[in-house]
DOZA-937374 format. One line per 8 residues: number of its first residue (from 1); their letters; for each residue x, y, z of N, C-alpha, C. Coordinates in Angstrom, 1 decimal, always signed. Layout:
BEGIN
NUM = a = X,Y,Z,X,Y,Z,X,Y,Z | ...
END
This chain:
BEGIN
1 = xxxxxxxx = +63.8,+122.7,+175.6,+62.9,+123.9,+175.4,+63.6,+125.1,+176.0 | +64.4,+125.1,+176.7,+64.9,+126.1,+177.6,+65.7,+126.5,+176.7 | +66.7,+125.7,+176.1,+67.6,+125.9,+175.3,+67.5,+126.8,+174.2 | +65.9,+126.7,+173.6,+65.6,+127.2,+172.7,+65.1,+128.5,+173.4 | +64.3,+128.8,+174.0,+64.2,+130.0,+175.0,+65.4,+131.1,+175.0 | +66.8,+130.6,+175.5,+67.7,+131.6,+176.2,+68.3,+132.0,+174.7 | +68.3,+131.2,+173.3,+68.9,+131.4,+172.2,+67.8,+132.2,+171.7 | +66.5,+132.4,+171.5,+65.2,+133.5,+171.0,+65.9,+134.8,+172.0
9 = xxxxxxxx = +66.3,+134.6,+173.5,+66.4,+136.0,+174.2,+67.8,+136.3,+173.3 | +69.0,+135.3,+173.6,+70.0,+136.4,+173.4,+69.9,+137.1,+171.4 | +69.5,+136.6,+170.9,+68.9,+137.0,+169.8,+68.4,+138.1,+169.6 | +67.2,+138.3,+170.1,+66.5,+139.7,+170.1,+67.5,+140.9,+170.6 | +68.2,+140.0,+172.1,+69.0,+141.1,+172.4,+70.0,+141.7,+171.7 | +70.8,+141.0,+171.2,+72.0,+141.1,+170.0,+71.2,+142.2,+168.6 | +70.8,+141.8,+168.1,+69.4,+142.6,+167.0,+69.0,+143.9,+167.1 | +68.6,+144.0,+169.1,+68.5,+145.0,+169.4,+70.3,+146.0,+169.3
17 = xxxxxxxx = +70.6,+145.3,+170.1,+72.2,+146.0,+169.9,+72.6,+146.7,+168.6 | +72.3,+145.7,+167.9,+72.5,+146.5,+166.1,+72.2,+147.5,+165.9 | +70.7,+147.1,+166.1,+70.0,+148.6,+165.6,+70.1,+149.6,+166.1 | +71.1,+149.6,+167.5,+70.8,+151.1,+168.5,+72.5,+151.2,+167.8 | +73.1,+150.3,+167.7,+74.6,+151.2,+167.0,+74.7,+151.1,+165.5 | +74.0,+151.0,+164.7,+73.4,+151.2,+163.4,+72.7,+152.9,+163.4 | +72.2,+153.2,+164.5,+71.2,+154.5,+164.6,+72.4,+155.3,+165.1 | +73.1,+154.8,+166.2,+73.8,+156.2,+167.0,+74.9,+156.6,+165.9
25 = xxxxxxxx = +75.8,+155.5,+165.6,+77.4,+155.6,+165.0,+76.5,+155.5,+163.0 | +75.4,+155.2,+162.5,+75.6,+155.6,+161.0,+75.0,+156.5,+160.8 | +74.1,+157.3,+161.5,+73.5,+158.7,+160.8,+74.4,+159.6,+160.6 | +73.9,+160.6,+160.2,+74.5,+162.2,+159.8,+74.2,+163.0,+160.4 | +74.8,+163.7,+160.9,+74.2,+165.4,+161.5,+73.9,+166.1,+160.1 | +72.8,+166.5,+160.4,+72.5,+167.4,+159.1,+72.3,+168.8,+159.9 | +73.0,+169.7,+159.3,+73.4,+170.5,+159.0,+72.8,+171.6,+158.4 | +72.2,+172.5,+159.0,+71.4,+173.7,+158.3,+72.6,+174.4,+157.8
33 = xxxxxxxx = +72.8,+174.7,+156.1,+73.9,+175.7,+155.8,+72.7,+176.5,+155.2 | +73.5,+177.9,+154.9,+73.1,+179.2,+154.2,+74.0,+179.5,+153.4 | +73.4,+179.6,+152.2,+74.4,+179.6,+151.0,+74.6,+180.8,+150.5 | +75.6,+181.4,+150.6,+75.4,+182.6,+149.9,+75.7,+182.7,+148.6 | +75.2,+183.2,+147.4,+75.8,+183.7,+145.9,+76.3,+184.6,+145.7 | +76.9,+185.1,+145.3,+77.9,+186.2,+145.1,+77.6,+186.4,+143.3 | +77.7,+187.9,+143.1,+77.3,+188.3,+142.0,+75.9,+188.1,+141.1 | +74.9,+188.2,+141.9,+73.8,+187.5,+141.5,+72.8,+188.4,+142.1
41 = xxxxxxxx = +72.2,+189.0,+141.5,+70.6,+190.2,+142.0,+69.3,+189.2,+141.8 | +68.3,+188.8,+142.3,+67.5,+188.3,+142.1,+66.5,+189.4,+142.5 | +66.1,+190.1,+141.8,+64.7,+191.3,+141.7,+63.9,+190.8,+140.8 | +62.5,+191.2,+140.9,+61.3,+191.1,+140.1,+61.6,+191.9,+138.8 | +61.1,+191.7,+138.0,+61.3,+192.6,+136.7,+60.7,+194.3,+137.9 | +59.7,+194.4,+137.5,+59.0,+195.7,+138.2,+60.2,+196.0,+139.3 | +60.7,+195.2,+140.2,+61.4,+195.9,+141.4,+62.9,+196.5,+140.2 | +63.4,+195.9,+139.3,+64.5,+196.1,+138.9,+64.4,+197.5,+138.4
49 = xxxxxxxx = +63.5,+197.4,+137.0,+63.2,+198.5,+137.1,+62.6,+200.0,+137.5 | +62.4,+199.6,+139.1,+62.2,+200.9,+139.4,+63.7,+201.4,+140.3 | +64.1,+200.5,+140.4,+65.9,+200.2,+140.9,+66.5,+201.0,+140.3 | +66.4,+201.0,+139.2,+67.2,+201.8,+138.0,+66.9,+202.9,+137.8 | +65.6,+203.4,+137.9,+65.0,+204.6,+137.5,+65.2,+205.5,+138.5 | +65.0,+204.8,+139.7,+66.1,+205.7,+141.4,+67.2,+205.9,+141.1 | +68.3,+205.1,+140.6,+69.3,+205.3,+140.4,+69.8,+206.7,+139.2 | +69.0,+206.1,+138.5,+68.9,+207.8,+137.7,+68.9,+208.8,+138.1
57 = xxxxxxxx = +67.4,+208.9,+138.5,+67.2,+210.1,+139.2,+67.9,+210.6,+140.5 | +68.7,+209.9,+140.8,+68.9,+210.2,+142.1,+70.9,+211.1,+141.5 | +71.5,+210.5,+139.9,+72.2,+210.8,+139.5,+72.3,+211.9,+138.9 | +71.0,+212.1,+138.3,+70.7,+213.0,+138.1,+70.6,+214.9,+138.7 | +69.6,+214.2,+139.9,+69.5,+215.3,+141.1,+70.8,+215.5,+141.2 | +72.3,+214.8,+141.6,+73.6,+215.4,+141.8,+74.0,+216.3,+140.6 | +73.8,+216.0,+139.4,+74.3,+216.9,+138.7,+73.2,+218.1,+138.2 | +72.1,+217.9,+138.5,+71.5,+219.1,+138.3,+71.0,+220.0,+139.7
65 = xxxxxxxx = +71.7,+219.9,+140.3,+71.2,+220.4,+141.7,+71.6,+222.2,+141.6 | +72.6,+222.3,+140.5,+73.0,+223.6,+140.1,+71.8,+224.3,+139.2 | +71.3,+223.4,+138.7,+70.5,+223.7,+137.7,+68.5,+224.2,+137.8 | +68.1,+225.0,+137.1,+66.7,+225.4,+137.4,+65.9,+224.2,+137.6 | +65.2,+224.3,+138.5,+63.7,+223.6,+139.2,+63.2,+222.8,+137.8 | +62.8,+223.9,+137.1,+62.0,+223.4,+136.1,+62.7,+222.5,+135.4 | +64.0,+222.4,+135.2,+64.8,+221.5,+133.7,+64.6,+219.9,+135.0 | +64.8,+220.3,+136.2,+64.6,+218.9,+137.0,+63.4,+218.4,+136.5
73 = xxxxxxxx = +62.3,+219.2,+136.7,+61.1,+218.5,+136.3,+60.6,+217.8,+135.3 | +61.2,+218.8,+134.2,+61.4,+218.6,+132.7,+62.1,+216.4,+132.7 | +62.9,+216.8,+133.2,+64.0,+215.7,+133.3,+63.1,+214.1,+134.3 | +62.6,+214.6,+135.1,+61.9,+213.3,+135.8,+60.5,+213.1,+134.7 | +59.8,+213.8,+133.9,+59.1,+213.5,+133.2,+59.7,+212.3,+131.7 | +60.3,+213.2,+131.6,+61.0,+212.1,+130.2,+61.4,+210.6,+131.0 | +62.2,+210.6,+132.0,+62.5,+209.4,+132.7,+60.6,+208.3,+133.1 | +60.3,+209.2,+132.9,+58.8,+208.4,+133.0,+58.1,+208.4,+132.0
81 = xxxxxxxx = +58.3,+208.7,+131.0,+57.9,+208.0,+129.8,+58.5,+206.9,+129.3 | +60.4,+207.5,+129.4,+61.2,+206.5,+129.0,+60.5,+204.8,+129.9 | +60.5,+204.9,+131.0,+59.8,+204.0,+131.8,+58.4,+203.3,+131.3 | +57.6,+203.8,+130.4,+56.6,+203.8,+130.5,+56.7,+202.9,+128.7 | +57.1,+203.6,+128.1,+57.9,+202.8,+126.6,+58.5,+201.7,+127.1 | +59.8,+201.5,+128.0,+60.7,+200.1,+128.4,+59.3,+199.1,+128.7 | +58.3,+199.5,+129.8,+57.4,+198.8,+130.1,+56.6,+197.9,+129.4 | +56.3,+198.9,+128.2,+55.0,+198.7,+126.5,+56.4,+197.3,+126.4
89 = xxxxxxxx = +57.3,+198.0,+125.9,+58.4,+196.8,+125.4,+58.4,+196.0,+125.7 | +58.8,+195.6,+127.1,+58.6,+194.5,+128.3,+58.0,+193.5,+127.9 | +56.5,+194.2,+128.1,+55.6,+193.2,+127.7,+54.9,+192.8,+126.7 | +55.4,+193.6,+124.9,+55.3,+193.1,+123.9,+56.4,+191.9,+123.6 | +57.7,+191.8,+123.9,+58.9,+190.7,+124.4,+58.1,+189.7,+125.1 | +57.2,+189.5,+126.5,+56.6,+189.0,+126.9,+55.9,+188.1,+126.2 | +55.1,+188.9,+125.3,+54.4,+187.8,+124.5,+54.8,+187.3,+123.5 | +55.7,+187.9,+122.5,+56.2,+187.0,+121.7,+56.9,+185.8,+122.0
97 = xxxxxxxx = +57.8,+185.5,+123.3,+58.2,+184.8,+123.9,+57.2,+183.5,+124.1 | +55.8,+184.1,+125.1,+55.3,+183.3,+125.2,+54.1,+182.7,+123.8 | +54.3,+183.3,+122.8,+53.7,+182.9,+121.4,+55.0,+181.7,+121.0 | +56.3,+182.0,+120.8,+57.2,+180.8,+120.5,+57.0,+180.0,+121.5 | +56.6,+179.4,+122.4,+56.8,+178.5,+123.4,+55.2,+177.8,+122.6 | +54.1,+178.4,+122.3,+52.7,+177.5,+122.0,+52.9,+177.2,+120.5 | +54.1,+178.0,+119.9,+54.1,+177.5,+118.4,+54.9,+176.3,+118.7 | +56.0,+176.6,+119.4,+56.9,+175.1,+119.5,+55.8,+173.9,+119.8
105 = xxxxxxxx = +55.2,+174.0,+120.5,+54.0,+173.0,+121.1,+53.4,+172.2,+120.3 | +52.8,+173.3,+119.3,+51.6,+173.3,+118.4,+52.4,+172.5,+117.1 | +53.7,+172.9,+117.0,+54.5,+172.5,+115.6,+54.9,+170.6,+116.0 | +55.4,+170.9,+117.5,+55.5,+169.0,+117.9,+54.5,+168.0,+118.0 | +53.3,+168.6,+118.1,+52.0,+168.1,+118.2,+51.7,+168.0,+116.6 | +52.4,+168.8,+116.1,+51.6,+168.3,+114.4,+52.5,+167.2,+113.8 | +53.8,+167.8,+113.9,+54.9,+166.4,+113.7,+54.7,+165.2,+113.9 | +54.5,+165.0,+115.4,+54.2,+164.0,+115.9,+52.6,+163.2,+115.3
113 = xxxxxxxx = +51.1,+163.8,+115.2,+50.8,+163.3,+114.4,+51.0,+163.2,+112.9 | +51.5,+163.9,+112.3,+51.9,+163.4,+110.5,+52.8,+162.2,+111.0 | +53.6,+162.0,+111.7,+54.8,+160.9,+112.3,+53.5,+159.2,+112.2 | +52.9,+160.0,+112.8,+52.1,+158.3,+113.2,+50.7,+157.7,+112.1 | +51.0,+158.8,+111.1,+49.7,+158.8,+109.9,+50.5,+157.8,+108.9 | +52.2,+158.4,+109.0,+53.3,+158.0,+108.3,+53.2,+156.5,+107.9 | +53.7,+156.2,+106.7,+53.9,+154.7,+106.4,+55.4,+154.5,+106.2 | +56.3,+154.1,+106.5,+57.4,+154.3,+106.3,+58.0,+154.0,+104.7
121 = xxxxxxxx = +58.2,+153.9,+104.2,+58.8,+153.1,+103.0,+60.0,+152.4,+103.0 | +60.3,+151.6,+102.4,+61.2,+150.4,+102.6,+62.7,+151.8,+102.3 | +62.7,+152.1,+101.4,+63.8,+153.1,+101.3,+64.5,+154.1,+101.5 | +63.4,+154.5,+102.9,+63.9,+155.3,+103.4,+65.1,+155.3,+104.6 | +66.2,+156.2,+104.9,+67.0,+156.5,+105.2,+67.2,+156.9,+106.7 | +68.2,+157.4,+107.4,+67.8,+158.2,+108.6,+68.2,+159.5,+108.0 | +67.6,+160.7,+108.8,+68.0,+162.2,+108.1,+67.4,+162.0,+106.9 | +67.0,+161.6,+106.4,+66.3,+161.8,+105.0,+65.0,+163.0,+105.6
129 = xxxxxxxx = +64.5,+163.9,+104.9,+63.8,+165.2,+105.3,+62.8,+165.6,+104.3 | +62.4,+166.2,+104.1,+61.3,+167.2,+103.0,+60.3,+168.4,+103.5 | +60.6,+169.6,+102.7,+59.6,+170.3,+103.2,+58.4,+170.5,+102.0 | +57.7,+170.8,+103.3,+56.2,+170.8,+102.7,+55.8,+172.2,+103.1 | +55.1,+173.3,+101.8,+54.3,+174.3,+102.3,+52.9,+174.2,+102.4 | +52.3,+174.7,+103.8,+50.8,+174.1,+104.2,+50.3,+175.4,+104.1 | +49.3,+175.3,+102.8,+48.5,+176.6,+103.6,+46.8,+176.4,+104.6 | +46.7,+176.7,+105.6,+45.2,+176.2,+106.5,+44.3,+177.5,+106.6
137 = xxxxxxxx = +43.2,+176.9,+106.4,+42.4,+178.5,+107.4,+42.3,+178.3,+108.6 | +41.5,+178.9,+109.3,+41.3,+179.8,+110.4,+40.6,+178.6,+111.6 | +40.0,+177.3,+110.6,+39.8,+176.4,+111.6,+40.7,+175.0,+111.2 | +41.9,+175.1,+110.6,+42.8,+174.7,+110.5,+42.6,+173.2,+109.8 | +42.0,+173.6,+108.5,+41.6,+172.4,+107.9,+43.0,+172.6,+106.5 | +43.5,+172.1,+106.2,+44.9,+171.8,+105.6,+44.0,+172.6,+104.0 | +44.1,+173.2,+103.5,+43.8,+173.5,+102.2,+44.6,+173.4,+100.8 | +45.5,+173.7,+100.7,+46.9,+173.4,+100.1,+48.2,+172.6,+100.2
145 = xxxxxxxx = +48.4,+171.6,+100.2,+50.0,+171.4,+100.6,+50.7,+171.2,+99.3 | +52.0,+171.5,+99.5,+53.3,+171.7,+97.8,+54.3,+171.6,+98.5 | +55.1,+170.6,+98.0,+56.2,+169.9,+97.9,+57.4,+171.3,+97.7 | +58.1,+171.9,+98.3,+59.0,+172.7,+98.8,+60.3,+172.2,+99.1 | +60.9,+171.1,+98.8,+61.8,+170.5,+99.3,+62.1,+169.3,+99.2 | +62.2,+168.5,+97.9,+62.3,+167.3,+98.0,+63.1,+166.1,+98.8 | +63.1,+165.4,+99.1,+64.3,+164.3,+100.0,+65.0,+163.6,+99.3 | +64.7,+163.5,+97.5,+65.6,+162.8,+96.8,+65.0,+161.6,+96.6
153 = xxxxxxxx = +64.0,+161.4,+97.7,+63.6,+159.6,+97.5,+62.1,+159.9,+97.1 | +61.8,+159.3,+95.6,+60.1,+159.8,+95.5,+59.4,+159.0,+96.5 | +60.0,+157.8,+97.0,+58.5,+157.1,+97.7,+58.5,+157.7,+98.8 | +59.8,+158.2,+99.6,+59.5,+159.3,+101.1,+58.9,+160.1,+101.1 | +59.1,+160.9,+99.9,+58.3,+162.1,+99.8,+56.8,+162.3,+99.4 | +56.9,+160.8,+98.2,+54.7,+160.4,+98.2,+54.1,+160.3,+99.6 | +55.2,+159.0,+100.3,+54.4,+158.6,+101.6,+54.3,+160.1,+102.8 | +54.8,+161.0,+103.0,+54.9,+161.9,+103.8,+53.7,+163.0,+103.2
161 = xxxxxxxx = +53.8,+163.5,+101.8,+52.8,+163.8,+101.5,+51.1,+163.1,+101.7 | +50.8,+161.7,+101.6,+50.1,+160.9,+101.5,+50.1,+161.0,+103.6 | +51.0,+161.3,+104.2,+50.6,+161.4,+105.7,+49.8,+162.9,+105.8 | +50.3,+163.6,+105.5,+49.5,+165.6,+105.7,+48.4,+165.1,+105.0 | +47.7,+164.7,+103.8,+46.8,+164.8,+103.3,+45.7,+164.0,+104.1 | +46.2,+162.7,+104.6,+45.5,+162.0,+105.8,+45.5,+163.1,+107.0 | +46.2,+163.7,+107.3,+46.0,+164.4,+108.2,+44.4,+165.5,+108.3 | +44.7,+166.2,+107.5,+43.5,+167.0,+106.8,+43.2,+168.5,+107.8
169 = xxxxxxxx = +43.2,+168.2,+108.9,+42.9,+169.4,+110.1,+44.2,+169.5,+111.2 | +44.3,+170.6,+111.4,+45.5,+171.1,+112.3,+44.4,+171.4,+113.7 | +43.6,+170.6,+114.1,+42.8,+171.1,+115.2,+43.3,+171.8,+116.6 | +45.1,+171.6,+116.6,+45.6,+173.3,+117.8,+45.3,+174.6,+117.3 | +45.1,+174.9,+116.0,+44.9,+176.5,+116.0,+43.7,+176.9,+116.2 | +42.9,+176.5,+117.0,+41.6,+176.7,+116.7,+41.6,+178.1,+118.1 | +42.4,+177.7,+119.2,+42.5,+178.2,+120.1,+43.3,+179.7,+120.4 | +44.2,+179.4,+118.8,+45.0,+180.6,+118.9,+44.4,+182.1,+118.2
177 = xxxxxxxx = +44.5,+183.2,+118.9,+44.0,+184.6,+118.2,+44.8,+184.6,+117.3 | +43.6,+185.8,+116.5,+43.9,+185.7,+114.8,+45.4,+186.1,+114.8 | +45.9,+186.9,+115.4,+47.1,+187.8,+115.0,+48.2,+186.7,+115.3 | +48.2,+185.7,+115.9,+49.3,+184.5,+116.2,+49.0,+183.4,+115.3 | +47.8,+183.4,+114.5,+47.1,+182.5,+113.7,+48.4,+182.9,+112.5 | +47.7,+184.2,+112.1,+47.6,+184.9,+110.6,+49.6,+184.7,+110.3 | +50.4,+185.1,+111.9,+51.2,+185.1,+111.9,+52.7,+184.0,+111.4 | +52.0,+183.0,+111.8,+52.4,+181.9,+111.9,+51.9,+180.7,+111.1
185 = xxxxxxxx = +50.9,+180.5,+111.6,+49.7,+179.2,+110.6,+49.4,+179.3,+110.0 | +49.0,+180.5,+109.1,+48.0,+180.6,+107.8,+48.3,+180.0,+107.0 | +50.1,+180.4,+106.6,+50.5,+179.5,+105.5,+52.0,+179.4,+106.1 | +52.4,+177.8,+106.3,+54.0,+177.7,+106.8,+54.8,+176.7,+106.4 | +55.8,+176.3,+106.2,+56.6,+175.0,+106.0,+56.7,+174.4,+107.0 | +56.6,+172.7,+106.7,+56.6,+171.9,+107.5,+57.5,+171.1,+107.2 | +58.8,+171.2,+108.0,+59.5,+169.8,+107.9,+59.2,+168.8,+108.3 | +59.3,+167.4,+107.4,+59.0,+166.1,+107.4,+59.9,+165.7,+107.5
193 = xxx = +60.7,+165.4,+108.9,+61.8,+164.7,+109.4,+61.6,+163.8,+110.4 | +61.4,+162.0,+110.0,+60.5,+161.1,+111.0,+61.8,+161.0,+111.6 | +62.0,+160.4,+112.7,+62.9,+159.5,+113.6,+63.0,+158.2,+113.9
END
């Protein structure tokens, strides 16, 4: 019994040993770095642009400092309109941007169901394709579809048609304003490219 005793201590002790030179000799010093970038401004839109408009005016003021009061003033007005147009701009870019990102959405979401309405046909290919022109209204019930693009293979192109027609409703545009509707959905081609 003893025997068994002094072999459980030196055990634990040895184990213990491990683990305290497993902790001292394998960690890492970690290391707080600060990275710097080089060539890189990171400003808000709004901070950049008023960055710039200082910079103007401030280039300005040097070369008109010869010049009458009034043409300065003249001159910081126009810079604030010009400002004021860049801005309209800004954020007409703004949204069209964010209008392609909910069409992208809206266009994989419809793919993807025509995709799963799909029957495949024995003859079909990979890259085999077709377009289809859809015209929908306003609560995106499919009203028209026409063959715009054949694939070459009639049964791909019955079965793909025979998927839109099962389809029947585009239920994402319901959420989009008319002017992104009218723009885009009213009437559009659909490529029929399964995977």
């Amino acid at each position: 019994m003893m025997k068994w005793l002094t072999a459980l201590f030196f055990s634990i002790i040895v184990h213990i040993l491990i683990f305290l030179s497993y902790v001292l000799f394998a960690t890492e010093s970690v290391e707080k770095t600060t990275r710097k970038i080089t060539n890189v401004n990171f400003l808000d839109d709004e901070l950049q642009v008023k960055e710039e408009v200082r910079e103007r005016i401030k280039s300005q003021e040097k070369s008109v400092k010869k010049e009458d009061p009034e043409d300065l003033k003249e001159t910081k007005n126009k810079e604030i309109e010009n400002l004021q147009e860049y801005l309209k701009e800004e954020e007409m870019q703004k949204r069209v941007s964010d209008n392609a990102d909910v069409i992208e959405q809206i266009s994989y979401k419809v793919i993807k169901d025509i995709e799963a309405l799909w029957i495949r046909p024995n003859s079909a290919k990979a890259g085999m394709f077709a377009d289809f022109n859809l015209s929908i209204n306003r609560l995106g019930i499919i009203e028209n579809v026409e063959m715009k693009k054949t694939s070459g293979d009639r049964a791909f192109d019955r079965a793909a048609l025979n998927a839109i027609r099962k389809y029947r409703q585009i239920k994402y545009v319901r959420n989009l304003d008319d002017q992104t509707f009218q723009a885009y959905f009213s009437n559009f081609t659909l490529r029929f490219r399964p995977e």
